[in-house]
VOTI-886481 format. One line per 3 residues: their letters; for each residue x, y, z of N, C-alpha, C. Coordinates in steps of 0.02 Angstrom, whole numbers. Each point is the difference from the previous one (the first is absolute). Layout:
a) X/Y/Z/X/Y/Z/X/Y/Z  ...
***
This chain:
xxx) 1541/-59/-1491/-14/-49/53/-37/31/59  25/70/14/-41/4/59/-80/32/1  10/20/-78/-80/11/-24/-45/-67/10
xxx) 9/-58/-20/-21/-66/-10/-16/-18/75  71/3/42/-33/-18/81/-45/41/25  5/58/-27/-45/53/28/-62/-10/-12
xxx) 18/-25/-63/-103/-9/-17/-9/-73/18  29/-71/3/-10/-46/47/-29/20/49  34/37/43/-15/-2/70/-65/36/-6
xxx) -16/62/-45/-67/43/16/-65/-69/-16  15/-49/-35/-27/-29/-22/-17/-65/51  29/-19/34/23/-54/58/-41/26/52
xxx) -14/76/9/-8/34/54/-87/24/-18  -22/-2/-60/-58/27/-11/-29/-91/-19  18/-40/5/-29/-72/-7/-8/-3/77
xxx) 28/-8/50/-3/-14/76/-55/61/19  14/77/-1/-50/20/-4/-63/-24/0  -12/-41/-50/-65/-12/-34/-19/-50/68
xxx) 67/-16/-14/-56/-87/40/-3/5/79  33/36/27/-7/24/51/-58/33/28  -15/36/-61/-75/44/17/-67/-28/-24
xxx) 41/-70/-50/-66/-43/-1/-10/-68/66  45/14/29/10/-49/64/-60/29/35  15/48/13/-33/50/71/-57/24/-31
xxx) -46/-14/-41/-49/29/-45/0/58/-36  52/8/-25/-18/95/-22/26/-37/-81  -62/10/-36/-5/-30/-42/41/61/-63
xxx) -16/42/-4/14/60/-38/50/61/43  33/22/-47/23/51/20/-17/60/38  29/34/75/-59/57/25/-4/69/-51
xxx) -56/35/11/-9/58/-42/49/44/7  7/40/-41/30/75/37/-9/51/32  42/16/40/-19/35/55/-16/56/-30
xxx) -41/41/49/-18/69/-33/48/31/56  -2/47/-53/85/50/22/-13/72/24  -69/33/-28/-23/46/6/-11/30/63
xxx) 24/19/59/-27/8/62/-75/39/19  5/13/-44/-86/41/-6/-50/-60/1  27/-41/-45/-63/-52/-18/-1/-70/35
xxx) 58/-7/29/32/-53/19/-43/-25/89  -17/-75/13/-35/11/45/43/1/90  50/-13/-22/69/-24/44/41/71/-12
xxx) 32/13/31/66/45/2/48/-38/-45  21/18/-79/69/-21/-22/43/-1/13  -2/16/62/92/12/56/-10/-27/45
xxx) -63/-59/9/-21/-5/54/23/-63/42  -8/-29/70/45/-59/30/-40/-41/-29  -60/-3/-8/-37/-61/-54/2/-27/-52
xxx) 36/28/-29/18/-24/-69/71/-18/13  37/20/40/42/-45/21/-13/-69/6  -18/11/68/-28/-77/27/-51/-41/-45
xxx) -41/19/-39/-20/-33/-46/17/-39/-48  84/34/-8/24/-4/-76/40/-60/3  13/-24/68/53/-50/2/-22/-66/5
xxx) -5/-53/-45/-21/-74/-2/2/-17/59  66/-40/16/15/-23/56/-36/0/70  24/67/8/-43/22/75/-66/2/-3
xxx) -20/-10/-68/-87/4/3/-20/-50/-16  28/-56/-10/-16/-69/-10/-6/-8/96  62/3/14/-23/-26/82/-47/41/48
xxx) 9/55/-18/-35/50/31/-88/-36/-6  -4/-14/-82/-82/-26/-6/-22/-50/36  55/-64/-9/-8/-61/38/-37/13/79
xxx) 61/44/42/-3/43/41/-65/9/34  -38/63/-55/-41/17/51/-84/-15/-32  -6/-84/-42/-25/-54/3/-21/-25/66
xxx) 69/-15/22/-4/-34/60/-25/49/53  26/61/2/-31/33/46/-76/19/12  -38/19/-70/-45/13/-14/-49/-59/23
xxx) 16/-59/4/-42/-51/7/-25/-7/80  37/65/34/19/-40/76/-86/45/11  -30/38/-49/-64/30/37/-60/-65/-17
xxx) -40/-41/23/-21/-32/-13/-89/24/-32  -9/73/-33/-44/21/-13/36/4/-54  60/42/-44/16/2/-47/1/-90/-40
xxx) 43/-17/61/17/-63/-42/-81/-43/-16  -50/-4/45/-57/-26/-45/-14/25/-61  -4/74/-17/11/42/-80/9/-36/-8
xxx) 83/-31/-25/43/-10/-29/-20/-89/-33  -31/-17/57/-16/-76/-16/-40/-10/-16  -46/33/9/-74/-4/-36/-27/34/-63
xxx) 56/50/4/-15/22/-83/43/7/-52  64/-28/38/61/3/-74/14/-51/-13  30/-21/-53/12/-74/-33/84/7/-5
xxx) 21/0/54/72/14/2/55/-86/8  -49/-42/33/30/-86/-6/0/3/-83  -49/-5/-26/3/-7/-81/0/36/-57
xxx) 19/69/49/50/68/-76/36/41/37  55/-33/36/52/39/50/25/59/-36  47/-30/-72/12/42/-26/-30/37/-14
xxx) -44/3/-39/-76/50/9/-10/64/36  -6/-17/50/5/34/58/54/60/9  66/-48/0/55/42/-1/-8/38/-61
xxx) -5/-22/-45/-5/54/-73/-41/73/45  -51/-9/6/-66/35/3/41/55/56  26/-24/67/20/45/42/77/33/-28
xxx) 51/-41/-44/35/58/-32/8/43/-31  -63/-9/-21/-35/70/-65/-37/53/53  -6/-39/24/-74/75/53/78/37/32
xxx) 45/-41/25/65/37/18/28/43/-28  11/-26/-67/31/38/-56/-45/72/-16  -68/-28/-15/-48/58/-13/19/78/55
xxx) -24/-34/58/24/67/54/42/-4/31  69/-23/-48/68/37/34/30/40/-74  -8/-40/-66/48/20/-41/-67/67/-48
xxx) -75/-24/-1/-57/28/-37/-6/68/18  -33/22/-56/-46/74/4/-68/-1/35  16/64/22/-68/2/43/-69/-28/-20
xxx) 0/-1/-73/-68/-34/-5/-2/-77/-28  67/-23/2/24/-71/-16/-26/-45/82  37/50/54/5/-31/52/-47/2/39
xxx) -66/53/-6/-74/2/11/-32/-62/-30  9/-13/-82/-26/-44/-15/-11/-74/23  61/-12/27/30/-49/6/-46/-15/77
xxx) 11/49/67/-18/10/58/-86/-8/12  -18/40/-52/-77/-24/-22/-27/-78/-3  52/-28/-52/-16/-61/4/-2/-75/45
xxx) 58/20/36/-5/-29/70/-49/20/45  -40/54/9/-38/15/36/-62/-22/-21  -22/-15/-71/-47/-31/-21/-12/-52/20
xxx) 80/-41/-4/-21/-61/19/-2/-31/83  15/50/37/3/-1/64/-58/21/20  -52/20/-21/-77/14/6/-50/-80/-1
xxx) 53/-28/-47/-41/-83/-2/36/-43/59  43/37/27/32/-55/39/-24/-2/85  -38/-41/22/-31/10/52/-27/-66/33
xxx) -10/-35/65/-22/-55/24/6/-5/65  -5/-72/20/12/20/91/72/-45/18  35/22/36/57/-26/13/0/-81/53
xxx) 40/-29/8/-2/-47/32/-48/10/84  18/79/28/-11/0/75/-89/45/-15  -13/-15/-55/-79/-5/-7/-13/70/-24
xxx) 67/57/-8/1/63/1/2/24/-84  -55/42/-28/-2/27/-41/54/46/-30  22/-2/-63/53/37/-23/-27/26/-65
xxx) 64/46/-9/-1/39/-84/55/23/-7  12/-24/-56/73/32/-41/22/73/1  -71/10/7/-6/82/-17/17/33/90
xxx) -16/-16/25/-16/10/61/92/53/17  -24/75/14/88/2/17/37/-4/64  -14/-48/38/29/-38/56/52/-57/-10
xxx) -36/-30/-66/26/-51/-35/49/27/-55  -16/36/-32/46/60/-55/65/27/44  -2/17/62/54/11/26/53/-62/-1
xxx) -36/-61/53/36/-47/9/31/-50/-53  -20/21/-70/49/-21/-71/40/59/-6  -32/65/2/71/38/-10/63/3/48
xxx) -12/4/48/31/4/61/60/-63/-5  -32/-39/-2/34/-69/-11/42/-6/-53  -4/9/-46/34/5/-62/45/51/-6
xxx) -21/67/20/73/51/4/34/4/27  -1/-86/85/58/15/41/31/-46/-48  -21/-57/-28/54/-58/-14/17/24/-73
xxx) -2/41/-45/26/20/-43/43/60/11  -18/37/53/72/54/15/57/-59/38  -19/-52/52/31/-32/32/34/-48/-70
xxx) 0/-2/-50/2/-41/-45/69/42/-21  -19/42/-31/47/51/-35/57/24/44  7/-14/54/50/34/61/24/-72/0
xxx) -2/-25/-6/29/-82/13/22/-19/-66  -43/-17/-53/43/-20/-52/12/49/-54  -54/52/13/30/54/-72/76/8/-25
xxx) 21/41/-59/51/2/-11/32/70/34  -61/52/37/56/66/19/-45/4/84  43/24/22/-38/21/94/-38/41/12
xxx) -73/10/5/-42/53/-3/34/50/101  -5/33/6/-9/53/48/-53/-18/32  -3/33/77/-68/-14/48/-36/63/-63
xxx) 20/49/-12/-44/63/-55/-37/-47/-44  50/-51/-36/-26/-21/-55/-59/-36/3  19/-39/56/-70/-59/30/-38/53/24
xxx) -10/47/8/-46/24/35/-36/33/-72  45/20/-51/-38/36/-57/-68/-79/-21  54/-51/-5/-43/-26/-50/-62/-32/59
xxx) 22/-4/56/-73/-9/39/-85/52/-30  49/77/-9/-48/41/-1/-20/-6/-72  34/-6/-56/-17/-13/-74/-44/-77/9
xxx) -16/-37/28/-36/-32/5/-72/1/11  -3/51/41/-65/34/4/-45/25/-52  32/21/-56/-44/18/-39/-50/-53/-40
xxx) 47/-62/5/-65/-51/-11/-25/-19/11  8/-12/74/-23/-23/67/-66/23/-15  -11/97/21/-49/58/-12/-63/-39/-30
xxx) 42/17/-74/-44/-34/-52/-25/-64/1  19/-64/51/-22/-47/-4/-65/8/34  11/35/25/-50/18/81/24/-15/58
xxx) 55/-8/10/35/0/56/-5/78/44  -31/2/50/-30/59/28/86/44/25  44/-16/77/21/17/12/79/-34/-3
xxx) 21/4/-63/69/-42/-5/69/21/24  30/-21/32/67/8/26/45/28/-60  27/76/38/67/42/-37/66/-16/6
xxx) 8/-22/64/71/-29/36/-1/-67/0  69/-26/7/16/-39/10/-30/-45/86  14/64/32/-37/-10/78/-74/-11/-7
xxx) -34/46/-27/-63/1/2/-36/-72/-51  50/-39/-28/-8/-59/-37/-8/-47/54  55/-6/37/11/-46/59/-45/-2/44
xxx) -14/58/4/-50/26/52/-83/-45/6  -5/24/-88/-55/-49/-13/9/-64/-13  23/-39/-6/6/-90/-15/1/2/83
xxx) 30/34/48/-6/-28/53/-77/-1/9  -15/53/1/-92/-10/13/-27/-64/-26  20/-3/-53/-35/-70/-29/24/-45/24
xxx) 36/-35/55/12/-48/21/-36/-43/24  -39/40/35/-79/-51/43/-42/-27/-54  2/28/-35/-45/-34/-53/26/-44/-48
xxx) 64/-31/-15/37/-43/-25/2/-63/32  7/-62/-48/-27/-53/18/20/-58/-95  19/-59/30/-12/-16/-77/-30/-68/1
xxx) -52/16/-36/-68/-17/-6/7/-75/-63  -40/-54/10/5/-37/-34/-5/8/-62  -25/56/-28/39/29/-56/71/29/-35
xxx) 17/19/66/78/6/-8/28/-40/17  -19/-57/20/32/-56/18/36/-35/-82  -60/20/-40/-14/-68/-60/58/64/-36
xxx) -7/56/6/25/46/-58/64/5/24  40/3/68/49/2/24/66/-71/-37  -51/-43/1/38/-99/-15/-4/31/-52
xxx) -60/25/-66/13/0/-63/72/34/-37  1/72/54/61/43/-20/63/-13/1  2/-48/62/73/-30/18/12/-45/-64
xxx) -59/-42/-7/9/-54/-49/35/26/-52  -29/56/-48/6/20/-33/-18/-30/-77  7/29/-72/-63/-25/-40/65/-47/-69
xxx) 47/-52/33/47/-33/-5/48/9/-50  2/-38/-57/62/18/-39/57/-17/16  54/-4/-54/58/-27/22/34/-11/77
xxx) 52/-23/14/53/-7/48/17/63/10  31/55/-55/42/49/25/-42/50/17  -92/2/-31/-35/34/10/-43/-10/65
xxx) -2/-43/29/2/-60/56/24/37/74  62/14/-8/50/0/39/20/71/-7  -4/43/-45/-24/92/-10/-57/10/45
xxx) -58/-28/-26/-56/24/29/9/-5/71  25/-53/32/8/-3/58/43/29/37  53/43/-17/32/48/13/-38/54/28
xxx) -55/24/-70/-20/41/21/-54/15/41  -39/-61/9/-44/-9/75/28/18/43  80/-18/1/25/-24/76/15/76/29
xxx) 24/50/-77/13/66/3/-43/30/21  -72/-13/-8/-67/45/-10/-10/1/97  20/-73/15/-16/-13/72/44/47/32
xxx) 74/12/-8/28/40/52/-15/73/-17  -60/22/-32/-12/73/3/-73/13/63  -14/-63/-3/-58/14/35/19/-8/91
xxx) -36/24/26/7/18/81/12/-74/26  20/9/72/-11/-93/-5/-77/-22/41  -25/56/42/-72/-18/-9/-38/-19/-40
xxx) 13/21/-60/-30/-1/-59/-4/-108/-27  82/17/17/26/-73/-20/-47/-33/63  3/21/37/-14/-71/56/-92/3/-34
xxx) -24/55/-14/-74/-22/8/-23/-19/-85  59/0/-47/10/-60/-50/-1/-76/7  41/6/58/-1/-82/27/68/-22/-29
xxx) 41/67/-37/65/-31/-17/76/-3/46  0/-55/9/81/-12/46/57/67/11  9/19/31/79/58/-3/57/-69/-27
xxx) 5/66/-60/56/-51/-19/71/-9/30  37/-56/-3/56/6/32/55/37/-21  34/15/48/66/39/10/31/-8/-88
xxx) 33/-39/-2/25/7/-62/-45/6/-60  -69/10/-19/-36/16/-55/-20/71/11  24/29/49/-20/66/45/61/25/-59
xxx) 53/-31/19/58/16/-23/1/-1/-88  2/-64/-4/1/-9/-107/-50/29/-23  -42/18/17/-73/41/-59/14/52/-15
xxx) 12/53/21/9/67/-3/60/-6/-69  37/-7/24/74/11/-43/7/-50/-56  -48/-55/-6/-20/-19/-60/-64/13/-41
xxx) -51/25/34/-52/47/-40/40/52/-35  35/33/47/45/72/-36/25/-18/-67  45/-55/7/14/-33/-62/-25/-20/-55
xxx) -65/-25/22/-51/-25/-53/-11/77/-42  -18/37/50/-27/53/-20/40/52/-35  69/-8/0/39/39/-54/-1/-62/-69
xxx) -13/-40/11/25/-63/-54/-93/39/-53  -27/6/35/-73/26/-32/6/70/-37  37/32/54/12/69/-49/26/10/-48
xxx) 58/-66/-21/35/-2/-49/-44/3/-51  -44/-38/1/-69/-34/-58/-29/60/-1  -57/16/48/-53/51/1/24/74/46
xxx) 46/58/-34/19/31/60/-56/46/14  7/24/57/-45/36/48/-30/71/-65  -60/-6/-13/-10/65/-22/2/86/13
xxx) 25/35/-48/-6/42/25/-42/51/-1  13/29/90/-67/32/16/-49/41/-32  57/47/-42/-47/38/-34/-34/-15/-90
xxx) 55/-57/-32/-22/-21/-42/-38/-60/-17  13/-49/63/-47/-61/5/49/-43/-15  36/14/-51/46/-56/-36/65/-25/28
x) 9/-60/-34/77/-7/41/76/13/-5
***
């Protein structure tokens, strides 16, 4: 009998799996990590493959710094003018969990490859923004202000809902393991610290703004791309989660309300929840093997 529950449950647990990761677009299983530290493009011991490895926190973490990313109104024209993200969301998400996967879990020449190819296509990506001002994807002013953006609300992600407590050391490692893709993106001078992270998003403040492009992409995200009641009422959890990582400047020049006192209160400690109820299904990979 307890062979039989045992394999029930492995079985109960690799079906939810599935559909869980076909919820969120990850259509296929991730690769395996390369283990080799010689070849490997990440540190196998490293805080990034931590923080990478855990669903949960990187579901909100992404939502996250979506929203943040949109607040530059040069990126966000990119974004509207050359991605088809209203009509292949998932898509999208596929595309950015693999480039993740590539240079956190890949070999050095997995995760070049991969870095290459975004840069290809960030060579086509170019136009004039709403305030009449010429842009480029490529441009690394703009390369900062996606990285920058994205490594606060995914360390801020992982300190909030992850499953273990990183250290000010730890946040500060994976600030600096971030850099190496940053480098390679063409990101000229990327933040090592945690401080020197902060440091920069503050700079970028004057130049934030959300632009009737982020207007349309902001309503789309909240909306979200529908599906059931329980999927309904998940997703919206995790908006609501994604919102209390971000600054509240941030929030106000979203145009989104401070939420009240008591949702201040219920989100946190029911994301947490959600988010062990997820690990049950998909647990956090591990760092040095990829797997779970």
């Amino acid at each position: 009998m307890p062979t039989l529950t045992s394999a029930l449950a492995r079985r109960l647990r690799a079906r939810a799996n599935a559909s869980i990761r076909d919820a969120v677009g990850l259509a296929s299983e991730p690769p395996q990590a390369c283990v080799d530290p010689d070849q490997a493009y990440q540190a196998v011991d490293g805080v990034a493959r931590l923080v990478h490895g855990d669903l949960p926190s990187m579901l909100i973490g992404g939502i996250g710094a979506l929203f943040f990313e949109m607040l530059h109104p040069h990126s966000m024209a990119g974004v509207a003018q050359h991605s088809r993200y209203r009509e292949d969301t998932l898509g999208r998400v596929l595309q950015t969990a693999n480039f993740i996967g590539a240079t956190t879990y890949g070999s050095q020449g997995s995760a070049l490859a991969a870095i290459e190819r975004v840069k290809a296509i960030h060579l086509a990506v170019n136009g004039i923004a709403d305030d009449g001002v010429a842009y480029r994807a490529s441009d690394p002013h703009l390369l900062a202000w996606v990285h920058d953006a994205g490594t606060k609300v995914f360390l801020e992600s992982y300190r909030h809902f992850g499953p273990h407590r990183l250290t000010d050391e730890q946040a500060d490692q994976y600030v600096s393991e971030m850099t190496i893709v940053a480098r390679d993106l063409g990101v000229t001078t990327p933040p090592t610290t945690v401080r020197e992270l902060d440091q920069q998003l503050r700079a970028f403040r004057p130049e934030l703004r959300l632009s009737a492009d982020g207007v349309e992409a902001r309503d789309f995200l909240i909306a979200g791309v529908g599906g059931g009641a329980l999927q309904r009422t998940v997703y919206r959890l995790l908006v609501h989660s994604a919102f209390s990582l971000l600054p509240s400047w941030a929030l106000e020049l979203l145009g989104v309300a401070q939420p009240p006192r008591w949702r201040r209160w219920a989100v946190p400690p029911t994301a947490r929840l959600l988010s062990v109820a997820l690990r049950l299904a998909v647990p956090p990979t591990s760092p040095v093997t990829g797997s779970g």
